[in-house]
PDB file of N, CA, C, O and CB in Angstrom:
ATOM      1  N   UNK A   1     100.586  39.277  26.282  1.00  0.00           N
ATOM      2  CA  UNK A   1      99.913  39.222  24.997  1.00  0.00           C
ATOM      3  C   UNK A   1      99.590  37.755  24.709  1.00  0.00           C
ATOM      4  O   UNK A   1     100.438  36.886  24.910  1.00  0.00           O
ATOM      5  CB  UNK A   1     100.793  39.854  23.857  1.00  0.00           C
ATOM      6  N   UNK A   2      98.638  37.536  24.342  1.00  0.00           N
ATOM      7  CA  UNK A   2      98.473  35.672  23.945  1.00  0.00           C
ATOM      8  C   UNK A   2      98.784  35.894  22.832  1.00  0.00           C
ATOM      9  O   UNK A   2      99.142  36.867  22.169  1.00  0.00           O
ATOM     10  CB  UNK A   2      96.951  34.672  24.005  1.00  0.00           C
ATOM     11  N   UNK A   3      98.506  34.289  22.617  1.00  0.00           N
ATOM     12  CA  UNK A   3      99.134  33.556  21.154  1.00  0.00           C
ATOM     13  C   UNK A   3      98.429  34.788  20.186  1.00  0.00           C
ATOM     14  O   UNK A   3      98.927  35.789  19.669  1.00  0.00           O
ATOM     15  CB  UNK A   3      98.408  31.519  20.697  1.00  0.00           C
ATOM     16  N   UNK A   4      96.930  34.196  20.188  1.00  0.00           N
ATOM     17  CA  UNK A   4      96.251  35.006  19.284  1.00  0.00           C
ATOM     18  C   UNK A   4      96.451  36.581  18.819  1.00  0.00           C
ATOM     19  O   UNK A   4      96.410  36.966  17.651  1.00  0.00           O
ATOM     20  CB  UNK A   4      95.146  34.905  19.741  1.00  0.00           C
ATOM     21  N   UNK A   5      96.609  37.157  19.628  1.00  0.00           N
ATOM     22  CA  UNK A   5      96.988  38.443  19.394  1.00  0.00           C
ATOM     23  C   UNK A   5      98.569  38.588  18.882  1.00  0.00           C
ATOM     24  O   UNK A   5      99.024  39.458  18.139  1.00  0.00           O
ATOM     25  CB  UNK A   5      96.714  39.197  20.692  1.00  0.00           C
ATOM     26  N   UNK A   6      99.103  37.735  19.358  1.00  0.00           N
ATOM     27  CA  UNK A   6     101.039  37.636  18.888  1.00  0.00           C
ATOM     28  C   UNK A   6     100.736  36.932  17.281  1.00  0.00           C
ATOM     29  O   UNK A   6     101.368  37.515  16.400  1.00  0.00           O
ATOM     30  CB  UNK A   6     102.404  36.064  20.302  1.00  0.00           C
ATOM     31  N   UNK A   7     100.194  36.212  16.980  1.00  0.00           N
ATOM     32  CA  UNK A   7      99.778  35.978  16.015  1.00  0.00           C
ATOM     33  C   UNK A   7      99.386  37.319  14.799  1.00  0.00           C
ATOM     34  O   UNK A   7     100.130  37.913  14.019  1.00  0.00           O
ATOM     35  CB  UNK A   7      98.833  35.195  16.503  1.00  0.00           C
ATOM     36  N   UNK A   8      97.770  37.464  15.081  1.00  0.00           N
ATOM     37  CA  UNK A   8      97.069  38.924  14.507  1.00  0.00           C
ATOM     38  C   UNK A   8      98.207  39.980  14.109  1.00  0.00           C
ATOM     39  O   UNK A   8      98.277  40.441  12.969  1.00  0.00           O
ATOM     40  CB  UNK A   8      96.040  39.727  15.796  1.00  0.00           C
ATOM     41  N   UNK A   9      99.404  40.448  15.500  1.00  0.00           N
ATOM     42  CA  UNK A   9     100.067  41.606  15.610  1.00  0.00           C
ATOM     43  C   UNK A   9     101.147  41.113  14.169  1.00  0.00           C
ATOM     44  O   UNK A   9     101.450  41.895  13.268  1.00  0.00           O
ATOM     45  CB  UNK A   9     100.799  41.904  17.371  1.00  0.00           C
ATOM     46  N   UNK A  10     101.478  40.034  14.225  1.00  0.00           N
ATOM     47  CA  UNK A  10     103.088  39.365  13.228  1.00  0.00           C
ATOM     48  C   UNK A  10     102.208  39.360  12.214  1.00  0.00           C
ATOM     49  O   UNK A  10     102.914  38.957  11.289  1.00  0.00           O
ATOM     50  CB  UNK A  10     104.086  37.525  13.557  1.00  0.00           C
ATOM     51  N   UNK A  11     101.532  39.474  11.935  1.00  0.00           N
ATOM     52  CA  UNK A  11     100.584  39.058  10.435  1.00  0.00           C
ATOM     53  C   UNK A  11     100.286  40.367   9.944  1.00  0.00           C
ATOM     54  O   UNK A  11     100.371  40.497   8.723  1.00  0.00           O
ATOM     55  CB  UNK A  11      98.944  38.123  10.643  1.00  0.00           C
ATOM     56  N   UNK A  12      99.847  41.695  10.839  1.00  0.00           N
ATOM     57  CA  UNK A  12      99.371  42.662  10.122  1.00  0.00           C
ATOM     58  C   UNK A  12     100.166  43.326   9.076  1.00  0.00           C
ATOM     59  O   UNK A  12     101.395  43.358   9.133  1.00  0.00           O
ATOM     60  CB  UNK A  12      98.982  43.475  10.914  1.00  0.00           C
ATOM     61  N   UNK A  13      99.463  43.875   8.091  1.00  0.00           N
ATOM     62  CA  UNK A  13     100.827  44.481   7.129  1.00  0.00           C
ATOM     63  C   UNK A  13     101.213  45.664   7.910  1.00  0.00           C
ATOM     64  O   UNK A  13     102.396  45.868   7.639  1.00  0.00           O
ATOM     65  CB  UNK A  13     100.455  45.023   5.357  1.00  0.00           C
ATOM     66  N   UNK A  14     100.675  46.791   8.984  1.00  0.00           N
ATOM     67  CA  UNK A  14     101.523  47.796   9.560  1.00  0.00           C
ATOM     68  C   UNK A  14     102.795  47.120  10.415  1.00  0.00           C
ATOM     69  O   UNK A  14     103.675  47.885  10.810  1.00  0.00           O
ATOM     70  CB  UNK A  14     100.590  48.729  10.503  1.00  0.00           C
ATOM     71  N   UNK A  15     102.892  45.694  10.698  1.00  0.00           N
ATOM     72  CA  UNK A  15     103.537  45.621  11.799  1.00  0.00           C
ATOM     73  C   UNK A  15     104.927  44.915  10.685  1.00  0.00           C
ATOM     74  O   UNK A  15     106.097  45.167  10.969  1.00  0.00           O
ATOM     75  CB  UNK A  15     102.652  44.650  13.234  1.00  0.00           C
ATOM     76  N   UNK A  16     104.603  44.129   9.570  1.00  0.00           N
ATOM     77  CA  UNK A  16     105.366  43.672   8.563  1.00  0.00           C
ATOM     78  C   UNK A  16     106.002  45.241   8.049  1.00  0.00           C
ATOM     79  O   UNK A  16     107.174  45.076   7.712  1.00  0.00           O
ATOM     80  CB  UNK A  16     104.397  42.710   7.402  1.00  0.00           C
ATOM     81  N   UNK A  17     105.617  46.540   7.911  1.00  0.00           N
ATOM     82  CA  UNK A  17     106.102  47.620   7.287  1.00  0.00           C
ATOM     83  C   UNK A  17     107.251  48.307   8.404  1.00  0.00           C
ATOM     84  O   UNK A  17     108.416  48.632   8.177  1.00  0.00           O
ATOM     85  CB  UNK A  17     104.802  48.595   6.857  1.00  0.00           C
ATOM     86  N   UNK A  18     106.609  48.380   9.454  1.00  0.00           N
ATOM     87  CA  UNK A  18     107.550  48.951  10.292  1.00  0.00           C
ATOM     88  C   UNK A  18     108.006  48.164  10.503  1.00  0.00           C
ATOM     89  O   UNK A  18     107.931  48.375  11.713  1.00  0.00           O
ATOM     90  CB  UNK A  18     107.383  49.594  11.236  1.00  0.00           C
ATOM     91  N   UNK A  19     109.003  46.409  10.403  1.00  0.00           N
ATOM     92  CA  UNK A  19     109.970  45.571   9.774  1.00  0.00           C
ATOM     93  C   UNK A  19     111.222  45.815   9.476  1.00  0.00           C
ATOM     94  O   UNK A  19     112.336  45.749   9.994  1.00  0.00           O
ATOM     95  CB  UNK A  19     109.608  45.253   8.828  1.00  0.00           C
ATOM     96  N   UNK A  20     110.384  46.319   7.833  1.00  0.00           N
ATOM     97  CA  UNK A  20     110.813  46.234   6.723  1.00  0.00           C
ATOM     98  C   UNK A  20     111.623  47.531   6.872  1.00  0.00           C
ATOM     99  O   UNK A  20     112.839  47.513   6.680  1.00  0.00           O
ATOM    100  CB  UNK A  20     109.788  46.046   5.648  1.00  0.00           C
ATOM    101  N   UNK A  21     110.920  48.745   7.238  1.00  0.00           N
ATOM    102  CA  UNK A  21     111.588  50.707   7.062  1.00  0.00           C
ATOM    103  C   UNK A  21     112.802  50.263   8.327  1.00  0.00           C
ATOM    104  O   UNK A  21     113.986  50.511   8.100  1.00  0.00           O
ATOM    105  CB  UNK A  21     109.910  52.678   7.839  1.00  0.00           C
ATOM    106  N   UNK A  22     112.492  49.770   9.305  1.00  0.00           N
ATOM    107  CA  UNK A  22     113.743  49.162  10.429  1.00  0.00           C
ATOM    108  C   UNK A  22     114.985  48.314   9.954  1.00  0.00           C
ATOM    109  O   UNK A  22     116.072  48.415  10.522  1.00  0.00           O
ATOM    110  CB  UNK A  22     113.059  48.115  11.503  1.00  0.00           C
ATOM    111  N   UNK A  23     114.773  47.494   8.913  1.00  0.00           N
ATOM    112  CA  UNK A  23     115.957  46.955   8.700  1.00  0.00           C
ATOM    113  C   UNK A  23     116.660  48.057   7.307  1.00  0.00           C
ATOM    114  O   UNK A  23     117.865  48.161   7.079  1.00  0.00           O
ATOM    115  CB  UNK A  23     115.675  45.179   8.352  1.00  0.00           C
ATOM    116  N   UNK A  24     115.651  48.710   6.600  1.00  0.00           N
ATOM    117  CA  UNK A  24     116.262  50.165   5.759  1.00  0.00           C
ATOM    118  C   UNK A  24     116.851  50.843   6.855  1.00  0.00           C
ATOM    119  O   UNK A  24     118.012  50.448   6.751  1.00  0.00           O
ATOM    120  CB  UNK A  24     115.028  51.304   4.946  1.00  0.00           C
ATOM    121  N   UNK A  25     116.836  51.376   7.546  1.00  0.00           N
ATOM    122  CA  UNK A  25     117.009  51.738   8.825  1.00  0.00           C
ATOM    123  C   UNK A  25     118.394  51.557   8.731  1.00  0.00           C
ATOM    124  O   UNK A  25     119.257  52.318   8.294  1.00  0.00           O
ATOM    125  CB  UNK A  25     116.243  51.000   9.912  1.00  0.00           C
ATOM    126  N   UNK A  26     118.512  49.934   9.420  1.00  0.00           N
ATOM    127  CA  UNK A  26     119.644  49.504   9.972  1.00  0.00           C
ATOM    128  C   UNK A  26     120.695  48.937   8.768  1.00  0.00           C
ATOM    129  O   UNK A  26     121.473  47.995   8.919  1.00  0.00           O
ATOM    130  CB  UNK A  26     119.234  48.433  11.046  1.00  0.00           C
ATOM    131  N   UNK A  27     120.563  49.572   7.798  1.00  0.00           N
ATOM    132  CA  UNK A  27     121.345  48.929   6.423  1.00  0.00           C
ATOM    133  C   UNK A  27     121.774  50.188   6.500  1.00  0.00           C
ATOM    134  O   UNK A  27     122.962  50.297   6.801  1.00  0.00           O
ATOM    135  CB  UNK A  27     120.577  48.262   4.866  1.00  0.00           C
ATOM    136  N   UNK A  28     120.933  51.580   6.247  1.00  0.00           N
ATOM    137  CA  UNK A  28     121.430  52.354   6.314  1.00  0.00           C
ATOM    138  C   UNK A  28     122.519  52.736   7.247  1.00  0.00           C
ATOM    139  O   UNK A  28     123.439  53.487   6.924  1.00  0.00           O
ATOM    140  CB  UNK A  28     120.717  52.815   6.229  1.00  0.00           C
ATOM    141  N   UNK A  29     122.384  52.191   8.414  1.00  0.00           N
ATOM    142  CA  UNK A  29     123.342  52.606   9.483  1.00  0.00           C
ATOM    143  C   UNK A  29     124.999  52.087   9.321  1.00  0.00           C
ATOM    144  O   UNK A  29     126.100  52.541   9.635  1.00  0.00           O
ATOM    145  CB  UNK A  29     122.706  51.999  10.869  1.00  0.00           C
ATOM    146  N   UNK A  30     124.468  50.851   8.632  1.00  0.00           N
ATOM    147  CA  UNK A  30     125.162  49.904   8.594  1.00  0.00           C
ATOM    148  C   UNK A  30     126.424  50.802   7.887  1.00  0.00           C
ATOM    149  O   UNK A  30     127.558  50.925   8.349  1.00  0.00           O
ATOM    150  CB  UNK A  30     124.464  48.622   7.895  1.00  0.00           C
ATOM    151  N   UNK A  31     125.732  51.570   6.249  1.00  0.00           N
ATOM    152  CA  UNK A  31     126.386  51.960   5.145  1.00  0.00           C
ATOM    153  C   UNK A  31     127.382  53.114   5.856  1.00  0.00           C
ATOM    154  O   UNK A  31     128.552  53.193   5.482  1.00  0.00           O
ATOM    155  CB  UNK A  31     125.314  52.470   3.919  1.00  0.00           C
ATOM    156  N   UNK A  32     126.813  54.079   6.990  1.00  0.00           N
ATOM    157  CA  UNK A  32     127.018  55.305   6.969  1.00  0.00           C
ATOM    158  C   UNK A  32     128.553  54.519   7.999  1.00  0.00           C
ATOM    159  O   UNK A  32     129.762  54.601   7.784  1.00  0.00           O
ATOM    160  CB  UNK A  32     125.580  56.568   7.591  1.00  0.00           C
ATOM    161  N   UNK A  33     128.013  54.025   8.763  1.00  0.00           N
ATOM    162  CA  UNK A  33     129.430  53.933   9.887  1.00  0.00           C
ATOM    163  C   UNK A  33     130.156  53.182   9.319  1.00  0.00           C
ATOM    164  O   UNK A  33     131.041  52.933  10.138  1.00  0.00           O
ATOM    165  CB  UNK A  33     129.321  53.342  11.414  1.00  0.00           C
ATOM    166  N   UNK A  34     130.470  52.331   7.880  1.00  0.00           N
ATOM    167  CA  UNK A  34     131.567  51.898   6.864  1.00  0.00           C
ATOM    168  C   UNK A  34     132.322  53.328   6.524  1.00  0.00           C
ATOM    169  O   UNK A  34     133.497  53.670   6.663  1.00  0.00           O
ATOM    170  CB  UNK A  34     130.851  51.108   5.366  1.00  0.00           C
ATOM    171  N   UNK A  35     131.110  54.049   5.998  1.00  0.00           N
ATOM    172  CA  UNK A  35     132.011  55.319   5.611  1.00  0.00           C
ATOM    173  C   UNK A  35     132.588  56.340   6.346  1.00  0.00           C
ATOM    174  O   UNK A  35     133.639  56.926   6.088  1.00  0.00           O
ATOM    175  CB  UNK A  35     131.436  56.005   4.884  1.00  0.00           C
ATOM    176  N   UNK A  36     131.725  56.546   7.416  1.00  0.00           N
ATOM    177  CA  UNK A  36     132.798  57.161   8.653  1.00  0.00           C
ATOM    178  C   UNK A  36     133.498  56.314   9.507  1.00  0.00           C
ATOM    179  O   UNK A  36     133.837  56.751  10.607  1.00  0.00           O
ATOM    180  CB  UNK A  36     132.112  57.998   9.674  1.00  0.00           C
ATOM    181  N   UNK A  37     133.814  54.989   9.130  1.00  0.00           N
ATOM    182  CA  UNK A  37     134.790  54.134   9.675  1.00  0.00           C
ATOM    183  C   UNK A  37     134.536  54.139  11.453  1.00  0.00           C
ATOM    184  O   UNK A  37     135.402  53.538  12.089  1.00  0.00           O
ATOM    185  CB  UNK A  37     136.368  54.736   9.147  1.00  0.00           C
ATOM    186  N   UNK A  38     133.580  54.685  12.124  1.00  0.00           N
ATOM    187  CA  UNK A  38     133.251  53.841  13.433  1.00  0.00           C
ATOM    188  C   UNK A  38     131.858  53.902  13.170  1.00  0.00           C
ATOM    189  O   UNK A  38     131.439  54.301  12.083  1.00  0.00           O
ATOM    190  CB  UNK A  38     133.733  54.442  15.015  1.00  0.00           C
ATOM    191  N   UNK A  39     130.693  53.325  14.607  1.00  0.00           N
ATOM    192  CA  UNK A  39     129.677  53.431  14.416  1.00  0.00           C
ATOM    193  C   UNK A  39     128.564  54.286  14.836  1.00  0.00           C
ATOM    194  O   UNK A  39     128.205  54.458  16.001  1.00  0.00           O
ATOM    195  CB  UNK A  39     129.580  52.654  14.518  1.00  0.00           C
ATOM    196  N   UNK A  40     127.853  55.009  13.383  1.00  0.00           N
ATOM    197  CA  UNK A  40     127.109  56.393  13.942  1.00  0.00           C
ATOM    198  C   UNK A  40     125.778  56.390  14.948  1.00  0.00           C
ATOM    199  O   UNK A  40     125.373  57.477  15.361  1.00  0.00           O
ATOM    200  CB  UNK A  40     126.594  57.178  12.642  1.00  0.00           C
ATOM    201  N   UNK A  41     125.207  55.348  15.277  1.00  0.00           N
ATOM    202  CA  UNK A  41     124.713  54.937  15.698  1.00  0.00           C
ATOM    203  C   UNK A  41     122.899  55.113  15.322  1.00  0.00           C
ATOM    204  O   UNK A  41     122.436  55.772  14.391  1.00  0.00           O
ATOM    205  CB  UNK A  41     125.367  55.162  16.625  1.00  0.00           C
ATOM    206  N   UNK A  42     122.350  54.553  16.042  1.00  0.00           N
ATOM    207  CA  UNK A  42     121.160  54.061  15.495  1.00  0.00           C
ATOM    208  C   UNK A  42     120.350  55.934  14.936  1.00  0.00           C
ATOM    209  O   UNK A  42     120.146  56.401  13.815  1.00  0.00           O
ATOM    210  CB  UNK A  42     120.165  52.898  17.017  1.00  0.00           C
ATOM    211  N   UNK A  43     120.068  56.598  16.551  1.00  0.00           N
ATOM    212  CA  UNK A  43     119.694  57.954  16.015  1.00  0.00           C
ATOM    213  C   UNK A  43     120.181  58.534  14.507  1.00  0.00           C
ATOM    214  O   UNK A  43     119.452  58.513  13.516  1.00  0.00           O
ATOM    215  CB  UNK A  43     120.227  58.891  17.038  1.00  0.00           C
ATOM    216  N   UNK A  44     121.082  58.876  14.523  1.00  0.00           N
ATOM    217  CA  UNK A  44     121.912  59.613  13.426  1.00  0.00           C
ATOM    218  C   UNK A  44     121.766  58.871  12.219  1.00  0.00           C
ATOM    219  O   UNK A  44     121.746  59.482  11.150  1.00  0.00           O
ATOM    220  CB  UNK A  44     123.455  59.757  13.753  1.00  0.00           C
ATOM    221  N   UNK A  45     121.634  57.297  12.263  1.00  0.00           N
ATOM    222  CA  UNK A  45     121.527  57.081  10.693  1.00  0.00           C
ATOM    223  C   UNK A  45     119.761  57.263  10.747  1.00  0.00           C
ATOM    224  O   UNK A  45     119.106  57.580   9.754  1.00  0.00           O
ATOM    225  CB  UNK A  45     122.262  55.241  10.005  1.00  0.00           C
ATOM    226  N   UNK A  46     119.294  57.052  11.811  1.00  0.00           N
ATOM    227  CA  UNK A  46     117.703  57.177  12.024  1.00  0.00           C
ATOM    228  C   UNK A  46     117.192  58.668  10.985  1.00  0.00           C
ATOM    229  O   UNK A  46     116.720  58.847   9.863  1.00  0.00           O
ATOM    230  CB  UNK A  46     117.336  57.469  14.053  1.00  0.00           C
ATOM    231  N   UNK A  47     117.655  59.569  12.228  1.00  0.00           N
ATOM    232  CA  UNK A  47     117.315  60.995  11.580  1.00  0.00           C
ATOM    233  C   UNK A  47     117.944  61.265   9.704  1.00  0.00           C
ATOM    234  O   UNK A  47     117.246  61.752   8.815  1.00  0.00           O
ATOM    235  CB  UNK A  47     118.239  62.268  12.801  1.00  0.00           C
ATOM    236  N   UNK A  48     118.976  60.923   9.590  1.00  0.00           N
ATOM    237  CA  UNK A  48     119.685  60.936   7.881  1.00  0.00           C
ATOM    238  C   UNK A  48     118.312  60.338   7.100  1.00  0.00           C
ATOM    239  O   UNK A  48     117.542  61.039   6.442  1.00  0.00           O
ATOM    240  CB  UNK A  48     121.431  59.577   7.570  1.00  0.00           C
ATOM    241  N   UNK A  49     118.189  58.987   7.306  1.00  0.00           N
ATOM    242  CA  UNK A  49     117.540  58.172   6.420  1.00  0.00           C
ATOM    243  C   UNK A  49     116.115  59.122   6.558  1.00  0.00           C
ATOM    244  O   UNK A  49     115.715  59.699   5.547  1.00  0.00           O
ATOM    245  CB  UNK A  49     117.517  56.407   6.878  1.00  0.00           C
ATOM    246  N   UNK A  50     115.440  59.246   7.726  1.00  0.00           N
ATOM    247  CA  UNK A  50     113.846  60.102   7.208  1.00  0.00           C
ATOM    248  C   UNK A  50     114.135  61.339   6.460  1.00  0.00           C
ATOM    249  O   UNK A  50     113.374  61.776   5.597  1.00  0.00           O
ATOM    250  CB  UNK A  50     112.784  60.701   8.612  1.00  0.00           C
ATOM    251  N   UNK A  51     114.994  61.772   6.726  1.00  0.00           N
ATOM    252  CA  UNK A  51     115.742  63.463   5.938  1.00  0.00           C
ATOM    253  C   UNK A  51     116.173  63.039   4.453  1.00  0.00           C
ATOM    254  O   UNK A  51     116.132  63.951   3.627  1.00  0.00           O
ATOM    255  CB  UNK A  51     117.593  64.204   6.902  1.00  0.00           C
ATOM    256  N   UNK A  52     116.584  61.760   3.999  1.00  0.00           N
ATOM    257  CA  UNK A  52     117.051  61.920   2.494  1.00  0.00           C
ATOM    258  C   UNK A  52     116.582  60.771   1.685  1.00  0.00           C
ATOM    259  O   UNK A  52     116.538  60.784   0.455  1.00  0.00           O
ATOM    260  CB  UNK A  52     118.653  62.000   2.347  1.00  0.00           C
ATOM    261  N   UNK A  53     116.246  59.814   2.410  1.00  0.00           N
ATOM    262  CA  UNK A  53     115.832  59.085   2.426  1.00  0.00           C
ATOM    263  C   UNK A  53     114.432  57.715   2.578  1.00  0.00           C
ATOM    264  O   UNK A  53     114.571  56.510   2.366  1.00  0.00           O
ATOM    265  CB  UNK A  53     116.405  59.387   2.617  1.00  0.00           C
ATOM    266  N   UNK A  54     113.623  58.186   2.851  1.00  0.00           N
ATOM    267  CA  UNK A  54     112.577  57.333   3.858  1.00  0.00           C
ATOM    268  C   UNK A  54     111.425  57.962   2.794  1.00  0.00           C
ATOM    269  O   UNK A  54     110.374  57.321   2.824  1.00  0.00           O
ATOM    270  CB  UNK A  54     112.445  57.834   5.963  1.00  0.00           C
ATOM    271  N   UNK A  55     111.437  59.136   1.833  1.00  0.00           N
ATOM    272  CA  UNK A  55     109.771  59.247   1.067  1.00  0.00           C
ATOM    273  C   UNK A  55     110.012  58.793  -0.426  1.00  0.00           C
ATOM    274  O   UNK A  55     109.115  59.042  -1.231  1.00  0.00           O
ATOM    275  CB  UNK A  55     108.993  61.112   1.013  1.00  0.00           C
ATOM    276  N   UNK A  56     111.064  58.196  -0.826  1.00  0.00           N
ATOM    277  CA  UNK A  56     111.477  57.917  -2.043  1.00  0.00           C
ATOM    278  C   UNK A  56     111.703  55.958  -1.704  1.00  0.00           C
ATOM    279  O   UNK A  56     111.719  55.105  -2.592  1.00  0.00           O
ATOM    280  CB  UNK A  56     113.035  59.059  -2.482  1.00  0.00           C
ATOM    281  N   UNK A  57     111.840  55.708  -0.285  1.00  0.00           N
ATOM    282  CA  UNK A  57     111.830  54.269   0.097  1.00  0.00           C
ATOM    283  C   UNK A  57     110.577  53.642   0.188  1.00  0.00           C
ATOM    284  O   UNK A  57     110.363  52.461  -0.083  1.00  0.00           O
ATOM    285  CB  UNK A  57     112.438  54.068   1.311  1.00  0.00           C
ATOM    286  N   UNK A  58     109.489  54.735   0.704  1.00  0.00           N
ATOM    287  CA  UNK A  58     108.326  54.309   0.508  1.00  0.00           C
ATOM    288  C   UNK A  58     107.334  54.288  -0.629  1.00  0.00           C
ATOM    289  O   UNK A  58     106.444  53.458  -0.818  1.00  0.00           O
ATOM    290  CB  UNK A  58     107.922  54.738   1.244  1.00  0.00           C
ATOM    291  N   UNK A  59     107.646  55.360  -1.362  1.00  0.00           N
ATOM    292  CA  UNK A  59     107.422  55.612  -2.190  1.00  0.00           C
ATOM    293  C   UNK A  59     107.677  54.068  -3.424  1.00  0.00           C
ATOM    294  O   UNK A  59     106.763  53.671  -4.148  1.00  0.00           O
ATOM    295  CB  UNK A  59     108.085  56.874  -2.157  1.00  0.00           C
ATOM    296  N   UNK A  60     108.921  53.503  -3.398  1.00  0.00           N
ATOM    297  CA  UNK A  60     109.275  52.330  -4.258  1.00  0.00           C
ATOM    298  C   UNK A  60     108.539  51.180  -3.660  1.00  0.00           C
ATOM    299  O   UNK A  60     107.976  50.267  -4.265  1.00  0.00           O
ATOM    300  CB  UNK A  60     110.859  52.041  -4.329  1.00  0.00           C
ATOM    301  N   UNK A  61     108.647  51.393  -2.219  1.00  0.00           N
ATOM    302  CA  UNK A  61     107.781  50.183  -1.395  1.00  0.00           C
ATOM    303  C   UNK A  61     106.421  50.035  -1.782  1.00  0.00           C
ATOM    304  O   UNK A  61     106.026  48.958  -2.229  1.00  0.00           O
ATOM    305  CB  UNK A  61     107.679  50.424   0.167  1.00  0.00           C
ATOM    306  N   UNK A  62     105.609  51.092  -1.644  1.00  0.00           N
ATOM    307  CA  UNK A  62     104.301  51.481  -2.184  1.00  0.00           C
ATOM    308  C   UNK A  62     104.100  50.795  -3.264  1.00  0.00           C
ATOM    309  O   UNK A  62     103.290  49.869  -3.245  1.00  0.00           O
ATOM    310  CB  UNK A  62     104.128  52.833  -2.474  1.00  0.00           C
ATOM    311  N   UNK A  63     104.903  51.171  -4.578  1.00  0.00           N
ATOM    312  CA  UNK A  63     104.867  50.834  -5.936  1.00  0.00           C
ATOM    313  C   UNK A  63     105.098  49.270  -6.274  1.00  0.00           C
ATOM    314  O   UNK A  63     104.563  48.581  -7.142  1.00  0.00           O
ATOM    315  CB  UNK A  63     105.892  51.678  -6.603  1.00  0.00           C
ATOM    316  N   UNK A  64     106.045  48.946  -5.328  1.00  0.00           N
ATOM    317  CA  UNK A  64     106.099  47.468  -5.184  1.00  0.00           C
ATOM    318  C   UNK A  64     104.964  46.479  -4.622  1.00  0.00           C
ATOM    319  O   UNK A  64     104.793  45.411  -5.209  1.00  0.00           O
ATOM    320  CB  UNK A  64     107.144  47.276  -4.397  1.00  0.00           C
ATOM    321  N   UNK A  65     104.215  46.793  -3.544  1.00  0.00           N
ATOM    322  CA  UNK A  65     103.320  45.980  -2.853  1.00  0.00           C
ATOM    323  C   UNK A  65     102.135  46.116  -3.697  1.00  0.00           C
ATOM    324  O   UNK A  65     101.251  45.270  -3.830  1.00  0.00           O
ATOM    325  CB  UNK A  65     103.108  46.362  -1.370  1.00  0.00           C
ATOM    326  N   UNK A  66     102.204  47.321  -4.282  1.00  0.00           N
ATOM    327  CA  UNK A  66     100.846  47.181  -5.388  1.00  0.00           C
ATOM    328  C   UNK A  66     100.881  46.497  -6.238  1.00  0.00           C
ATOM    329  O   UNK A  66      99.848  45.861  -6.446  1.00  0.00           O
ATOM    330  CB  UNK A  66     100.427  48.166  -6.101  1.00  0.00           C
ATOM    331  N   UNK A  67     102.193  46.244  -7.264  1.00  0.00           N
ATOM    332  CA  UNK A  67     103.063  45.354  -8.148  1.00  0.00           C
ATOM    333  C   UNK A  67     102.504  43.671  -7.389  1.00  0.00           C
ATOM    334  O   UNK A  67     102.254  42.783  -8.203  1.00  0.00           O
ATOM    335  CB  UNK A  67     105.120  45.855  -7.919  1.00  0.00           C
ATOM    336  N   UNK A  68     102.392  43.445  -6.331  1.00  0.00           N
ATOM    337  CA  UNK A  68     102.382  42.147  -5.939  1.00  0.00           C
ATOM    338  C   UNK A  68     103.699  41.815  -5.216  1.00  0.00           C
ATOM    339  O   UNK A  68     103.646  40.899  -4.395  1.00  0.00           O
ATOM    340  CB  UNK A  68     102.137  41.284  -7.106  1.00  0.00           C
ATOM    341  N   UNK A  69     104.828  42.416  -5.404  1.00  0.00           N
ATOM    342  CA  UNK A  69     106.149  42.165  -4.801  1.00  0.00           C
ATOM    343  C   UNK A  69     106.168  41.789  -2.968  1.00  0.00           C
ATOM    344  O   UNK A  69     105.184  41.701  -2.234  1.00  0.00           O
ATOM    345  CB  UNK A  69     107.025  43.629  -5.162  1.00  0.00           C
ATOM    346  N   UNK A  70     107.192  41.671  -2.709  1.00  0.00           N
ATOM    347  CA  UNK A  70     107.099  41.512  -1.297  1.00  0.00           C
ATOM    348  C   UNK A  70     108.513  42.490  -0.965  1.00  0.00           C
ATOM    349  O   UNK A  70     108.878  42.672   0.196  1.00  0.00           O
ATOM    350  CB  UNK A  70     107.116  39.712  -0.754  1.00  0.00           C
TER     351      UNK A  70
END
């Protein structure tokens, strides 16, 4: 990939969003294997978070980037 395109790709807002839902993601994971005291691993908090999680995250995300927020 050259500069330019490594550039373009880090700048787009799809590539800044799928980021952002990845480190929700990994917070989430983070939360769940505190509470089951080992770690559930990436799938399992993966699948939880789109199941209870992920249209009410975007949903605030949405509402935020329109807001001007970051």
């Amino acid at each position: 990939m050259s500069d330019a395109d490594n550039h373009l790709l880090k700048g787009s807002l799809l590539y800044r969003e799928f980021l952002a839902e990845r480190s929700a993601i990994l917070e989430h994971k983070w939360f769940m294997s505190e509470k089951a005291k080992h770690d559930v691993g990436f799938e399992k908090a993966l699948l939880d978070w789109i199941l209870n999680y992920r249209a009410r995250w975007r949903a605030e995300r949405s509402a935020k980037l329109r807001s001007g927020g970051q």
